[in-house]
C-alpha positions, 0 to 999 in steps of 0.5 A: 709660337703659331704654326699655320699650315695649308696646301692640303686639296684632293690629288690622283695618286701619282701626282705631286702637292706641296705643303708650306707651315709657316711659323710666327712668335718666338720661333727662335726659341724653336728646335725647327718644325716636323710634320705629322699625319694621321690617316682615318682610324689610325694614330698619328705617325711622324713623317719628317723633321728639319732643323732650323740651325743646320737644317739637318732632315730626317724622314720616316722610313716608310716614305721611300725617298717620296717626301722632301723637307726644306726651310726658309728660316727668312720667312719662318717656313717649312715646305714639304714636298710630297711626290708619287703619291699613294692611296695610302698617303691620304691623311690629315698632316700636321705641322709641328715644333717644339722649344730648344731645350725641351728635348736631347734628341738631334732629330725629333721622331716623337709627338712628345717632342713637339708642342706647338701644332698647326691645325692640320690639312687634309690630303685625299689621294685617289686611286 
């Protein structure tokens, strides 16, 4: 599986971006696809996740109802939406996915549940 994401560029904080990844290879044997951001100096941390069958979403507590997460399962894309932007949204997001069996959890939260990434865009927000 290959994931390809673009959308990142520079942004005044309160602006809008969306992100697209788009998924290719088996991806039917995939979970669905969550995004990740790893801002300077610090860890990588989960931001969103989507199903590919019900297409069930969950979002990291921290984003405060900014971000949204949608799908086309007939392209094989995931969009994320990222609305009201902050400073402190300025990262390098990463769009992941990992096999169906591989994991028991419903949504996945864990960098160890995903191990198919794409090659991380970067955000800056400036205030």
């Amino acid at each position: 599986v290959q994931l390809q994401a673009c959308g990142g560029g520079l942004v005044q904080a309160g602006d809008s971006l969306r992100f697209s990844c788009v998924a290719s290879g088996r991806t039917g044997s995939t979970y669905g696809m969550g995004w990740f951001r790893q801002a300077p100096g610090k860890e990588r941390e989960f931001v969103a996740t989507i199903r590919w069958d019900a297409g069930g979403r969950y979002y990291a507590d921290s984003l405060e109802g900014r971000f949204t997460i949608s799908k086309d399962n007939a392209k094989n894309t995931v969009y994320l939406q990222m609305s009201r932007l902050k400073s402190e949204d300025t990262a390098v997001y990463y769009c992941a996915s990992g096999d169906k069996g591989s994991s028991t959890s419903y949504y996945r939260m864990s960098l160890k549940d995903y191990v198919y990434w794409g090659q991380g865009t970067l955000v800056t927000v400036s205030s």
